[in-house]
N, CA, C and O of each residue as an XYZ file, in Angstrom:
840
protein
N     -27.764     52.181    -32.572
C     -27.847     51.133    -33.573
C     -26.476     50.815    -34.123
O     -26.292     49.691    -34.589
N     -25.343     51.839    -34.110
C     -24.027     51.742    -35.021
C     -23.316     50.600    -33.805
O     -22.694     49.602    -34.169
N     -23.471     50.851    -32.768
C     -22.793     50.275    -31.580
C     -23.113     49.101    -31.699
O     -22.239     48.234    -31.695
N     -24.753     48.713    -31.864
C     -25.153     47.272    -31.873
C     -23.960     46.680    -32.818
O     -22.940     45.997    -32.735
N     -24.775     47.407    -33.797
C     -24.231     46.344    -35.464
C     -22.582     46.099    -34.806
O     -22.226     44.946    -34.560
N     -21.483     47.465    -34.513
C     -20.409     47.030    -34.183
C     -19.954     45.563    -33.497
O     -19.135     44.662    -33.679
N     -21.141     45.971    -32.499
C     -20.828     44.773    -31.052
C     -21.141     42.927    -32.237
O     -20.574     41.861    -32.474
N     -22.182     43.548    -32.522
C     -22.822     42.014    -33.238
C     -21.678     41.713    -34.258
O     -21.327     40.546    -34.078
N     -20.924     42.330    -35.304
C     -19.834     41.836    -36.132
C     -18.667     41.493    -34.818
O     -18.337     40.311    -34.909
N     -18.075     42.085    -33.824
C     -17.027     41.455    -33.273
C     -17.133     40.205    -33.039
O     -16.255     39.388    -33.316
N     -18.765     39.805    -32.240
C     -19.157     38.629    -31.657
C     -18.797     37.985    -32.838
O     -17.857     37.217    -32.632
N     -19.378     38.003    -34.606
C     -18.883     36.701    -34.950
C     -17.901     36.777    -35.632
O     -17.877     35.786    -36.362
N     -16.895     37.540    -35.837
C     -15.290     37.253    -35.989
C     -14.904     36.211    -34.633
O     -14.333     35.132    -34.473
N     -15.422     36.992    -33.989
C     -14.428     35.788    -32.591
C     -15.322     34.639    -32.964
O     -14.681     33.946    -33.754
N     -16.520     34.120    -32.754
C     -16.577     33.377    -33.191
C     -16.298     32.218    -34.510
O     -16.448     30.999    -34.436
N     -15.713     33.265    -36.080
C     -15.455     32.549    -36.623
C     -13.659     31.966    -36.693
O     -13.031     31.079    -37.271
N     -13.315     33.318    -35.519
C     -12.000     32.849    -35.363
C     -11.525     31.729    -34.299
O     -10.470     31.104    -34.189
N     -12.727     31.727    -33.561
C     -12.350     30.035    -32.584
C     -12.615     28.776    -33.562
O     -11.873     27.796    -33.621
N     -14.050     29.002    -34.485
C     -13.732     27.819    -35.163
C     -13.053     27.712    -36.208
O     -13.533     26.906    -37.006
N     -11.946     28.300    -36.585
C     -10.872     28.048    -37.450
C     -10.009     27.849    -36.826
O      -9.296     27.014    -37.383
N      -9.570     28.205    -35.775
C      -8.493     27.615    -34.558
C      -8.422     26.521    -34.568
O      -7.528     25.770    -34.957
N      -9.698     26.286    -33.988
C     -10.480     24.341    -33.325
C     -10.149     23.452    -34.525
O     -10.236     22.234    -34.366
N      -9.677     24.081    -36.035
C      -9.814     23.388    -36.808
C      -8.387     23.014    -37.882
O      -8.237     22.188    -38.782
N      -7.546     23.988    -37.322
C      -6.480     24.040    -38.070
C      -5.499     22.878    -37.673
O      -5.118     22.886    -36.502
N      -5.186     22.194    -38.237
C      -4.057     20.867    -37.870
C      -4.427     19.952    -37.344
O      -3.801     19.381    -36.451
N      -5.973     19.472    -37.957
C      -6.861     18.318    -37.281
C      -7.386     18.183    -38.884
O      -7.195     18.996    -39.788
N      -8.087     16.937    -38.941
C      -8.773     16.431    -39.547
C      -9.920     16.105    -38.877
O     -10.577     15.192    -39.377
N     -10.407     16.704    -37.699
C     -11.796     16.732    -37.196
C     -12.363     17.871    -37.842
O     -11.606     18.784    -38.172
N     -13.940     17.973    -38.138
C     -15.242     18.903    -38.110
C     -15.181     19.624    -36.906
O     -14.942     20.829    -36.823
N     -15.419     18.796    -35.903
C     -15.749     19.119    -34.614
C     -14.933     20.343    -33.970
O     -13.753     19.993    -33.946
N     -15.062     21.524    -33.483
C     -14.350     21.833    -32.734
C     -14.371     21.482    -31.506
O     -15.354     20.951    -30.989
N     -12.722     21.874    -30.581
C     -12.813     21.361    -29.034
C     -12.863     22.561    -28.583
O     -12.448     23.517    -29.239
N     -13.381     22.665    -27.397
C     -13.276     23.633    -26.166
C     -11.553     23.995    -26.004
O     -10.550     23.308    -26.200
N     -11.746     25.330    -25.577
C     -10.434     25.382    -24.218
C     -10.019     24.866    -23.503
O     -10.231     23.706    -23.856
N      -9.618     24.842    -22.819
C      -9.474     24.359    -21.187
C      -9.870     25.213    -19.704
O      -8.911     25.771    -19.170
N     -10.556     25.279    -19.356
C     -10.812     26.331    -18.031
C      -9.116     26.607    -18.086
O      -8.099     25.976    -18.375
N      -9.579     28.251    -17.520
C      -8.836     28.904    -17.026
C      -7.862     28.233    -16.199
O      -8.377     27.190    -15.797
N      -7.205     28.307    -15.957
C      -5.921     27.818    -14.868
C      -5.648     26.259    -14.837
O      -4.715     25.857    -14.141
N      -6.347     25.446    -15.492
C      -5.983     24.139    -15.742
C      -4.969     23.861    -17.067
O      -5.155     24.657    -17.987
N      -3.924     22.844    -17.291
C      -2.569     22.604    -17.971
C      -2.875     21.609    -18.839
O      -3.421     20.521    -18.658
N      -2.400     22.190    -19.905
C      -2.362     21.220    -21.084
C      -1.187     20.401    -21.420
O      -0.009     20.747    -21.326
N      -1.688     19.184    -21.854
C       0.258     18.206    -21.862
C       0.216     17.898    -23.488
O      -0.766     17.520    -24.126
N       1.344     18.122    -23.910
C       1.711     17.380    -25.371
C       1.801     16.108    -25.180
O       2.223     15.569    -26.202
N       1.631     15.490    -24.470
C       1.326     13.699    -24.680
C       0.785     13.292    -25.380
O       0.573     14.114    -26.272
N       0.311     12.278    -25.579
C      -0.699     11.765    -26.973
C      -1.658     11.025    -25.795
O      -1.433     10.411    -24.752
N      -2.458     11.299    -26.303
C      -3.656     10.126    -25.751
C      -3.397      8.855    -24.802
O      -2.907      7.926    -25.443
N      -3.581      8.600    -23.571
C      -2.860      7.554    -23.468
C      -1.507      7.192    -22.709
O      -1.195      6.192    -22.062
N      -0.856      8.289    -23.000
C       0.878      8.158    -22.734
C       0.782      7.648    -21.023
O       1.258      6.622    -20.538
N      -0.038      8.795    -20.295
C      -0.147      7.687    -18.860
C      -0.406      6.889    -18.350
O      -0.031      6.447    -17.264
N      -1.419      6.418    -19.382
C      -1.931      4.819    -18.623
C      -0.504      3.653    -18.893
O       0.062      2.915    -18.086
N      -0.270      3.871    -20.302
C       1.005      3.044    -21.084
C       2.332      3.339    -20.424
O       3.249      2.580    -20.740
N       2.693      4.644    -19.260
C       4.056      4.554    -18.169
C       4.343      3.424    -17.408
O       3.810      2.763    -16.517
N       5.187      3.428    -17.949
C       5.741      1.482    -17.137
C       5.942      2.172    -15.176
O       6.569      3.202    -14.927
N       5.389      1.475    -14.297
C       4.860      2.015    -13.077
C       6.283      1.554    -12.448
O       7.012      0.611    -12.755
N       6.447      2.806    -11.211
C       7.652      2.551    -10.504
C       7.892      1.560     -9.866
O       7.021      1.066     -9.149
N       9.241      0.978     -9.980
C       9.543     -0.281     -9.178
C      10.014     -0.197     -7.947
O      11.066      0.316     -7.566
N       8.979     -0.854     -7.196
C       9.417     -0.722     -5.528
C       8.904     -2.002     -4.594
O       7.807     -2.560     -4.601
N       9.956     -2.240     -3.879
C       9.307     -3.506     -3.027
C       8.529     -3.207     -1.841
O       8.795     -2.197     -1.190
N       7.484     -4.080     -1.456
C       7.000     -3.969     -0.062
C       7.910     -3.647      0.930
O       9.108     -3.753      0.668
N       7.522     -3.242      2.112
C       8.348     -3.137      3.012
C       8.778     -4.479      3.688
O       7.869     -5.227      4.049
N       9.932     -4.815      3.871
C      10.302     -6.287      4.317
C      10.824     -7.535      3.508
O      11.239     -8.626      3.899
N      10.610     -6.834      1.848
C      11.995     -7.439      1.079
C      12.612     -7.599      1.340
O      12.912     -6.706      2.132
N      13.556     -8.519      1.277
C      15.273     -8.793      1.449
C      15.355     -8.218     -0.127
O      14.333     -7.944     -0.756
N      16.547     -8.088     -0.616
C      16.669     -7.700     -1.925
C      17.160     -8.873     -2.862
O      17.763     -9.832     -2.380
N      16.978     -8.808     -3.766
C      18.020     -9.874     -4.660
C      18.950    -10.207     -4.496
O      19.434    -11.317     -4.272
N      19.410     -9.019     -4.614
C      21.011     -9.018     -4.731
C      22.139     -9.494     -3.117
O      23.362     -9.559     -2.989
N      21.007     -9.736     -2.151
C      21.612    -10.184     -0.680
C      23.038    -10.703     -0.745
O      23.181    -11.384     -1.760
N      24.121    -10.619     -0.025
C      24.913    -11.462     -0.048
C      25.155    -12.382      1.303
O      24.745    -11.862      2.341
N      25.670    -13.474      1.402
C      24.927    -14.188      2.674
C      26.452    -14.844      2.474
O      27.231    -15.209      1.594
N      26.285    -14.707      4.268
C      28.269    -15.663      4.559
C      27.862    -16.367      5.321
O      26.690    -16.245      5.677
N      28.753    -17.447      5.896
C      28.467    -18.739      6.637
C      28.345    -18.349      8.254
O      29.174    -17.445      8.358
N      27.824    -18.525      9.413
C      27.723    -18.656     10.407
C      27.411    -20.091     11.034
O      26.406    -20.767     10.810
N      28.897    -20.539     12.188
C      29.101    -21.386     12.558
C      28.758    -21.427     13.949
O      29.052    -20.594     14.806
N      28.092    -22.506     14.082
C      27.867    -23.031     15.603
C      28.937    -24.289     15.828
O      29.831    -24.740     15.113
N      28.446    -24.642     17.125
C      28.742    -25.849     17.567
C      27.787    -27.527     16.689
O      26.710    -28.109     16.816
N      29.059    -27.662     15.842
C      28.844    -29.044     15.214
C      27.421    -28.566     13.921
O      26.608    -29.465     13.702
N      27.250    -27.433     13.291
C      26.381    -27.007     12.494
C      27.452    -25.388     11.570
O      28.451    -24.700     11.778
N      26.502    -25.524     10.696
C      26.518    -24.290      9.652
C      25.144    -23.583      9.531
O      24.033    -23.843      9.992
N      25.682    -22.480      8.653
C      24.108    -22.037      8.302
C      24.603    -20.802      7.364
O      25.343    -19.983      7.909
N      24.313    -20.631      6.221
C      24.231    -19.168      5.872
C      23.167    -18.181      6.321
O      21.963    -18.324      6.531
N      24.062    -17.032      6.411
C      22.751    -15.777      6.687
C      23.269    -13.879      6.248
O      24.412    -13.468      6.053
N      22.188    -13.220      6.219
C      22.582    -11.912      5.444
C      23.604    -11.585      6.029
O      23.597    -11.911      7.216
N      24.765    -10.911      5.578
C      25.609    -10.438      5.489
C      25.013     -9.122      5.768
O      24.028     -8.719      5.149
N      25.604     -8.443      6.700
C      25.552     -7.075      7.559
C      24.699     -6.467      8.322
O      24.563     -5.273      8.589
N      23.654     -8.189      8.929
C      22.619     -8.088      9.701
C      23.090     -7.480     10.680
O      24.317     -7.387     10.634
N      22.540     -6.957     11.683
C      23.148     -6.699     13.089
C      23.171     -8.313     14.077
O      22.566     -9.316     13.700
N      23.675     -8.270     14.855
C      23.946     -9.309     15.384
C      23.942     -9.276     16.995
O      24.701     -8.699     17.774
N      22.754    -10.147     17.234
C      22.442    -10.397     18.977
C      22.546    -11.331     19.579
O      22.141    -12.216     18.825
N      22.940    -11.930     20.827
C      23.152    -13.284     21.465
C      22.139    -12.782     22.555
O      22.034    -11.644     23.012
N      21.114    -14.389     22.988
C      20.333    -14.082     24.357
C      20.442    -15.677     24.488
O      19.802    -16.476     23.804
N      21.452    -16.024     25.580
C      22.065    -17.366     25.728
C      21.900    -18.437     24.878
O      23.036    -18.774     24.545
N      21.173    -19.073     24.408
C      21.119    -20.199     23.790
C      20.635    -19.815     22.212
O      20.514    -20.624     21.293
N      20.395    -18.375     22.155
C      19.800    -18.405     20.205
C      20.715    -16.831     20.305
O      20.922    -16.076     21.255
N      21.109    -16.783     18.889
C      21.386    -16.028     17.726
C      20.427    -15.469     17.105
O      19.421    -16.059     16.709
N      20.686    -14.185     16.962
C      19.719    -13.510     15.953
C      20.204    -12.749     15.296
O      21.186    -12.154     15.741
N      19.759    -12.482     14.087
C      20.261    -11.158     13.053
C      19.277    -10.733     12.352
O      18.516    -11.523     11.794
N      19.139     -9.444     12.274
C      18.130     -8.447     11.860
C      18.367     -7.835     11.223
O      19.594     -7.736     11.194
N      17.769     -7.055     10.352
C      17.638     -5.699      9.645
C      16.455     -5.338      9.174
O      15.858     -5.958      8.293
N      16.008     -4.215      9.787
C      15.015     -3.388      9.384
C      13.565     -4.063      9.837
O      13.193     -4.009     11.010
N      13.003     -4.524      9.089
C      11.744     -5.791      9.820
C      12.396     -7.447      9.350
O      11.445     -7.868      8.692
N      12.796     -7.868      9.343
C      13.263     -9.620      9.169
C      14.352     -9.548     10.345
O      15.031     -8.669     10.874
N      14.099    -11.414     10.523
C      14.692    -11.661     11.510
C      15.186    -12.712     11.307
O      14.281    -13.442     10.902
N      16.585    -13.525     11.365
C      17.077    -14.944     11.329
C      17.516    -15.605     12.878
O      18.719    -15.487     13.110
N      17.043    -16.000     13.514
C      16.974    -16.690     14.819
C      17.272    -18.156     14.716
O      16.654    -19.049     14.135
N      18.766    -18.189     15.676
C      19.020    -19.532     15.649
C      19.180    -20.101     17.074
O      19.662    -19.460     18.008
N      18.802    -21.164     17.136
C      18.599    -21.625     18.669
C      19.157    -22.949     18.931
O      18.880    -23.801     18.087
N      19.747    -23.239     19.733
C      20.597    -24.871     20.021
C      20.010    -25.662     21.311
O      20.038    -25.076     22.393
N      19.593    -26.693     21.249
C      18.896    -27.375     22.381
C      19.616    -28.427     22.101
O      20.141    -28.609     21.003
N      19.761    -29.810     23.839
C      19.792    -30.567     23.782
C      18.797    -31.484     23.787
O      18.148    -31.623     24.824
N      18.414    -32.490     22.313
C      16.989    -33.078     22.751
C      17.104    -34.528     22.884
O      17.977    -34.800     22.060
N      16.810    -35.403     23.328
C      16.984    -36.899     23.391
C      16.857    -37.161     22.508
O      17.667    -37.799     21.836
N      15.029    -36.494     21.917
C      14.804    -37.490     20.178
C      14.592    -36.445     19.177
O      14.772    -35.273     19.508
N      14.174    -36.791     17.807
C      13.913    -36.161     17.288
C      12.477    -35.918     16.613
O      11.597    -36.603     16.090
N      12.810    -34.076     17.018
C      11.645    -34.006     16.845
C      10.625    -34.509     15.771
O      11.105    -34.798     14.675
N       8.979    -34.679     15.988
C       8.104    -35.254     14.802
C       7.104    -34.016     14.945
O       7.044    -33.162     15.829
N       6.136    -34.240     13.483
C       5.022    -33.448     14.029
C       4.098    -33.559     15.108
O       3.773    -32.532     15.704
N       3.641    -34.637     15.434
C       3.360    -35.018     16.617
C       3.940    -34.181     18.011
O       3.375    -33.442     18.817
N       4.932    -34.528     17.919
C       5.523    -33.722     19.299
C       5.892    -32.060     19.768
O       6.114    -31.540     20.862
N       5.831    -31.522     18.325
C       5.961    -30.322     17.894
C       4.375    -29.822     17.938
O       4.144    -28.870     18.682
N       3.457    -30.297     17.321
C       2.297    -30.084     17.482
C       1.762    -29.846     19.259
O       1.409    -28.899     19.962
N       1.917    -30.992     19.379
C       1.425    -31.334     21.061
C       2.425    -30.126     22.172
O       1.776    -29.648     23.103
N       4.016    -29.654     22.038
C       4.532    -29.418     23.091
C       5.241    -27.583     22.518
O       5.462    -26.647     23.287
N       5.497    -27.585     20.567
C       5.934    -26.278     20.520
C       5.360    -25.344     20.316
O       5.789    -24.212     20.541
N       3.500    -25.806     19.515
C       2.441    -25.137     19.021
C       2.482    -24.253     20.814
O       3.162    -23.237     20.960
N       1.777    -24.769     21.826
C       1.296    -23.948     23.005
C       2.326    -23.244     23.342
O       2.102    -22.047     23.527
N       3.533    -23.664     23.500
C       4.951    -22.466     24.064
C       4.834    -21.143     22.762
O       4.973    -19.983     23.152
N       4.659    -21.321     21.733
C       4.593    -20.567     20.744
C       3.569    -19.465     20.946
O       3.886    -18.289     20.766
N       2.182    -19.871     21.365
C       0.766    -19.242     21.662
C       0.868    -18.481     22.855
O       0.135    -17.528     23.119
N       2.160    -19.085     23.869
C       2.092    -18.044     24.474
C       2.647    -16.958     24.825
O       2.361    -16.161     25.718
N       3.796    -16.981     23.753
C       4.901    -16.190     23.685
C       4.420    -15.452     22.825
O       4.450    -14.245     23.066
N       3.891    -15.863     21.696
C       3.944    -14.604     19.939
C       2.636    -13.649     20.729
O       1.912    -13.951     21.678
N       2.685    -12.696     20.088
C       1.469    -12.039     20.447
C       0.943    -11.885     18.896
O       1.474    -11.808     17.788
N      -0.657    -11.881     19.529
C      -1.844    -12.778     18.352
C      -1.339    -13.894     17.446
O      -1.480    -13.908     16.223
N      -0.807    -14.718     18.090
C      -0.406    -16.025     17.422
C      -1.616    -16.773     16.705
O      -2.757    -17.090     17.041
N      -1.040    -16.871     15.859
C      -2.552    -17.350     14.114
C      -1.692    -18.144     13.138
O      -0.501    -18.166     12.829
N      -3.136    -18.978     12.680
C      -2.604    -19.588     11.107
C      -1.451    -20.556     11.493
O      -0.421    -20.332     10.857
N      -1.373    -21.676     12.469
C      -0.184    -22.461     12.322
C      -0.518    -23.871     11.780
O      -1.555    -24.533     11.836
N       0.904    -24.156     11.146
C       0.516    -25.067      9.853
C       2.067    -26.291     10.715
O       3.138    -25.899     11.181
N       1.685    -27.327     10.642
C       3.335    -28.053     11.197
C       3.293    -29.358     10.154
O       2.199    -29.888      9.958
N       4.667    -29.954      9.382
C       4.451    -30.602      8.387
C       6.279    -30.885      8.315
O       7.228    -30.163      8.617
N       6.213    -31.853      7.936
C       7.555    -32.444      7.066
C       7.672    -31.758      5.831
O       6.855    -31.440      4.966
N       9.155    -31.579      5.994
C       9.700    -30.729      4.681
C      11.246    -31.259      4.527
O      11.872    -31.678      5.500
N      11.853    -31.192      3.068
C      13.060    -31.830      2.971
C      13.908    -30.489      2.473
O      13.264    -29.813      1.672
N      14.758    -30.159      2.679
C      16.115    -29.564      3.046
C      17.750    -30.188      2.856
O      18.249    -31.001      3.634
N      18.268    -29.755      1.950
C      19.671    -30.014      1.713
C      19.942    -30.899      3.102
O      20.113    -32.091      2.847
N      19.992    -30.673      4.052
C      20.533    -31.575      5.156
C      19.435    -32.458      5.964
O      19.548    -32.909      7.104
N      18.303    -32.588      5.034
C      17.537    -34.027      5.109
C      15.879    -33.300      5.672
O      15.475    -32.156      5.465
N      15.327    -34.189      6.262
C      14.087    -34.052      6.774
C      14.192    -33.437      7.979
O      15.029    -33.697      8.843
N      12.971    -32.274      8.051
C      13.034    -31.256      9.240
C      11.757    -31.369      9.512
O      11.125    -32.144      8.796
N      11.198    -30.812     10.348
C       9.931    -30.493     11.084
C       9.480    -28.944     11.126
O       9.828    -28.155     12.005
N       8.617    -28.632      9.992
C       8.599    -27.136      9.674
C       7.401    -26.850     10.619
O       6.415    -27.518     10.928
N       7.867    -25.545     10.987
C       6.368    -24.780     11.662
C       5.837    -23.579     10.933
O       6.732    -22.758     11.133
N       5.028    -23.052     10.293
C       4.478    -21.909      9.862
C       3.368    -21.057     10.610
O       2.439    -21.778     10.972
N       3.195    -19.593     10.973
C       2.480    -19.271     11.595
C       2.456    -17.871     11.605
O       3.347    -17.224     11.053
N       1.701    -17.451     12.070
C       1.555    -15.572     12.268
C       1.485    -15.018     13.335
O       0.788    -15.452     14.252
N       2.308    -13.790     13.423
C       1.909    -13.110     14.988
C       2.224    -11.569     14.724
O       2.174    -11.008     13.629
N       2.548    -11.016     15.914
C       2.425     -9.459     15.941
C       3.755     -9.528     16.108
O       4.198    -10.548     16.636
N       4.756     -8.373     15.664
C       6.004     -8.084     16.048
C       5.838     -7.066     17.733
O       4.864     -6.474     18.199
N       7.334     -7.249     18.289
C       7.079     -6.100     19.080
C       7.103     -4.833     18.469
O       7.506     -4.701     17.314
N       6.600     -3.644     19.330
C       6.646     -2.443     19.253
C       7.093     -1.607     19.184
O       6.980     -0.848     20.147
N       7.871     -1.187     18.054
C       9.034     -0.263     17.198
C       9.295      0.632     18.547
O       8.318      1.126     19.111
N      10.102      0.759     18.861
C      10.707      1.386     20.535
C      10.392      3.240     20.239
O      10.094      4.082     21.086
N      10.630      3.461     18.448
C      11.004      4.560     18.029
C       9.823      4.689     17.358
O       9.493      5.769     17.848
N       9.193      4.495     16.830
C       7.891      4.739     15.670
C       6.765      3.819     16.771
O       5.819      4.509     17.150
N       6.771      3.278     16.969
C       5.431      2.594     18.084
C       4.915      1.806     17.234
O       4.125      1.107     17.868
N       4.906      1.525     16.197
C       4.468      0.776     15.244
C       4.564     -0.623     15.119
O       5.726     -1.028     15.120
N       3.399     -1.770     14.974
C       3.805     -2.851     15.342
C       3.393     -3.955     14.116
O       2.193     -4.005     13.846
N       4.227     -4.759     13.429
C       3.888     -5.395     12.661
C       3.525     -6.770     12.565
O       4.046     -7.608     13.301
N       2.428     -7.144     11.468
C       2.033     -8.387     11.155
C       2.992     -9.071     10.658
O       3.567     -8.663      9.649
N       3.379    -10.344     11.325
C       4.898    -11.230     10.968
C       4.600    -12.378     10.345
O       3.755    -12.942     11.041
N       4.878    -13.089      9.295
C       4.998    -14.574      9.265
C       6.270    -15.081      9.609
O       7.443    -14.710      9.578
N       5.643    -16.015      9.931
C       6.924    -16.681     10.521
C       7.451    -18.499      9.710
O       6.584    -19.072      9.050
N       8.819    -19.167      9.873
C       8.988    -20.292      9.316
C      10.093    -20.880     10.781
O      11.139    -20.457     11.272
N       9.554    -21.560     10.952
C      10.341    -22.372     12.228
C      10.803    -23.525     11.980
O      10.034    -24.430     12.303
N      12.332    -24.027     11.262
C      12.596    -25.602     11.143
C      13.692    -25.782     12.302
O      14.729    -25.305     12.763
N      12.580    -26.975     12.479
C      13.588    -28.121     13.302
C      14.566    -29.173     12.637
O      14.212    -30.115     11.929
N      16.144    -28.766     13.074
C      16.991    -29.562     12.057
C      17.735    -30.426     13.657
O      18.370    -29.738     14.457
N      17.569    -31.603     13.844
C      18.099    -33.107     14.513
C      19.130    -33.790     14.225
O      19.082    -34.456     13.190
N      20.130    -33.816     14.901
C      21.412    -34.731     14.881
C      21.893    -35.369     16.167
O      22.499    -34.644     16.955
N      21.717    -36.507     16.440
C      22.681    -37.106     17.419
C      22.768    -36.565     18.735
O      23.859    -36.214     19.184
N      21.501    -36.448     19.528
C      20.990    -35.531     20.573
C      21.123    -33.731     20.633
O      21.403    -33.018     21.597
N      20.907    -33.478     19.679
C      21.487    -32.105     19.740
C      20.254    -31.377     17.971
O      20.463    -31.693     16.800
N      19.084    -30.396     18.508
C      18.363    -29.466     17.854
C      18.921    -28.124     17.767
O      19.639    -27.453     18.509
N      18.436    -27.959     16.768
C      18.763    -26.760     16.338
C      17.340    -26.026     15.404
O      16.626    -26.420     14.482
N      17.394    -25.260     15.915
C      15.835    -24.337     15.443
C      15.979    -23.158     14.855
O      16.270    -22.168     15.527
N      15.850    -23.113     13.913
C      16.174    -22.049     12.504
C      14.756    -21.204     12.532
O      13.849    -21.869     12.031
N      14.360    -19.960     12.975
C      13.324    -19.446     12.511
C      13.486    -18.397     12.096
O      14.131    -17.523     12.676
N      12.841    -18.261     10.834
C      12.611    -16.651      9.855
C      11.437    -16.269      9.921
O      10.398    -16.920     10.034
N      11.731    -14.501      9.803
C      10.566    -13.738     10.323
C      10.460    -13.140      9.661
O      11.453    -12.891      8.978
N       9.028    -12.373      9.323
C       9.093    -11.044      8.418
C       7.907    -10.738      7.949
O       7.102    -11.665      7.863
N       7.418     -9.154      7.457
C       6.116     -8.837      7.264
C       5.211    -10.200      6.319
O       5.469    -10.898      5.338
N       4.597    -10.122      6.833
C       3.332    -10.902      6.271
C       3.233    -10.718      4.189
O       3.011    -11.525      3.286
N       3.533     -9.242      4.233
C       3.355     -8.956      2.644
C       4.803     -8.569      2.260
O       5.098     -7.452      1.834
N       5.658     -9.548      2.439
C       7.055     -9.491      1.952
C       7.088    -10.450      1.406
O       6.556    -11.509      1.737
N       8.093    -10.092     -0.064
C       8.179    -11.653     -0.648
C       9.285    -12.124     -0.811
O       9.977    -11.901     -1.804
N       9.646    -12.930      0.259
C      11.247    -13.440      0.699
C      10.789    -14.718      0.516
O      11.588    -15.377      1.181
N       9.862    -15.620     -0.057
C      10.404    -16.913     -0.315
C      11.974    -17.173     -0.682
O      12.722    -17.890     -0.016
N      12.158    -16.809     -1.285
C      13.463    -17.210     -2.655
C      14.879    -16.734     -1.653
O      15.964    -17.301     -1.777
N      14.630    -15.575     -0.640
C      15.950    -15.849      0.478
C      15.788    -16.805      2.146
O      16.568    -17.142      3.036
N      14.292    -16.953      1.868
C      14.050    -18.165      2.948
C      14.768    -19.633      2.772
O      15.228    -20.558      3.441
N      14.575    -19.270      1.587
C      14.732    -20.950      0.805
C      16.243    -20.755      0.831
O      16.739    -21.693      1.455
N      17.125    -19.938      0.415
C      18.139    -20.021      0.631
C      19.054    -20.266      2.031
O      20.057    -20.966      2.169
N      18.452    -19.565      2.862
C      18.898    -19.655      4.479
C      18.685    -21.219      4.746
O      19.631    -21.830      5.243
N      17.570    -21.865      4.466
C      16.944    -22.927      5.138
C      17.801    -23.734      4.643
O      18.261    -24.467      5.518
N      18.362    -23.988      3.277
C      18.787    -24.867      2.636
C      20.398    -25.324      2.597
O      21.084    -26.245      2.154
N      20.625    -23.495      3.702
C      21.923    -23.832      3.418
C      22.464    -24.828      4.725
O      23.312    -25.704      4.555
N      21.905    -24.572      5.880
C      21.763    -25.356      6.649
C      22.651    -26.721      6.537
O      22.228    -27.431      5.626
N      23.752    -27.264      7.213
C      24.097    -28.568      7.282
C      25.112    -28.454      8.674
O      25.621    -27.508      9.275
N      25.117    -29.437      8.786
C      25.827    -30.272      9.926
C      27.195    -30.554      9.734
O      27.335    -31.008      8.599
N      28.066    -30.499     10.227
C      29.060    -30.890     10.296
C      30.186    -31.769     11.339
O      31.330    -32.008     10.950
C-alpha cells in the first residue's frame, strides 16, 4: 500500500509539473504536447516559412539579363548576337550556341521577296521535314527596325545531347529579312519554357542592312 500511495503522488507531481511547464510564458489555458521523440523544434514564429521570399532561379534556357551582344557582319547585312557563343559555319548559315539556344544565320540568293504565301506553300514542308516532331506553326508579317519580314513560329525536338542523351522541346522564331535579290534567314531557338522574349527581340531588331 506505501508503494502504491508513493507511485500515485509521483504520477501527479509530474503531472502537475507538465502543466505548469505548458503554461509558463503563454497566455494560453491550454497546454501543448511535446514533440515525439526525435522530431526538432524551430524558434520561428508561426508562419516564418510560408512568408520566405522563394529562391531565384531561371528555367533552363534563359539567356540572362545581363547578356552582352556584339555585332556580327555578313555580306551587305549586320546583326547583333551573344557575345561568347561558340561559333559554327556549315556553308551558307552561321550559328552560335550556348548551352540549349541557338542563333542561326543563313544567306540565300532569292529573286523575290519572300510573302506568307510563299513561305507557307514552299518553307512550312522543308521545315516538316527536317525538324523532328515539327508542331504549332504560325507564319505572319511582323515589323522590325529594318522593315517588314516574314516571321515563322513553330516547335520541334532538339537533337540528342551526344553526352546526356537527352533531347529537348524547342521553339523556334524564323525571320525572313529581303533586300535587292539577296535573303537572309535569322532563326532563334530554345526550350519551349524559356523566357527569352526580351533577347529575341533584341537579336531580331538589331538586324539591318547595309
Amino acid at each position: 500500500m506505501a508503494a502504491h500511495a508513493r507511485t500515485s503522488a509521483m504520477v501527479g507531481l509530474g503531472l502537475v509539473a507538465a502543466v505548469t511547464a505548458g503554461c509558463s510564458g503563454s497566455g494560453s489555458t491550454a497546454s501543448k504536447a511535446p514533440p515525439p521523440s526525435g522530431s526538432s523544434s524551430s524558434s520561428s514564429p508561426p508562419g516564418a516559412q510560408n512568408n520566405a521570399a522563394p529562391t531565384e532561379s531561371n528555367p533552363p534556357g534563359d539567356i540572362p539579363d545581363n547578356q552582352v551582344y556584339v555585332a556580327f557582319g555578313g555580306t551587305g547585312f549586320t546583326v547583333k548576337v551573344p557575345e561568347g557563343w561558340a561559333r559554327t559555319q556549315q556553308g551558307a548559315a552561321t550559328a552560335f550556341t550556348d548551352k540549349l539556344n541557338t542563333v542561326r544565320i543563313q544567306v540565300a540568293k532569292e529573286a523575290t521577296a519572300p510573302t506568307v504565301g510563299s513561305v507557307t506553300n514552299t518553307v512550312l514542308p522543308r521545315l516538316r521535314s527536317q525538324v523532328p516532331k515539327f508542331a504549332s506553326p504560325k507564319v505572319s508579317e511582323v515589323t522590325r527596325h529594318a522593315g517588314r519580314v516574314v516571321l515563322v513560329t513553330y516547335q520541334g525536338d532538339s537533337a540528342k545531347d551526344p553526352v546526356t542523351g537527352k533531347v529537348v522541346r524547342d521553339a523556334f522564331e524564323r525571320y525572313a529579312f529581303y533586300r535587292s535579290g539577296r535573303e537572309v534567314d535569322l532563326t532563334l531557338s530554345g526550350p519551349v519554357n524559356a523566357d527569352n522574349v526580351d533577347p529575341w527581340r533584341i537579336i531580331s531588331d538589331s538586324f539591318a542592312w547595309r
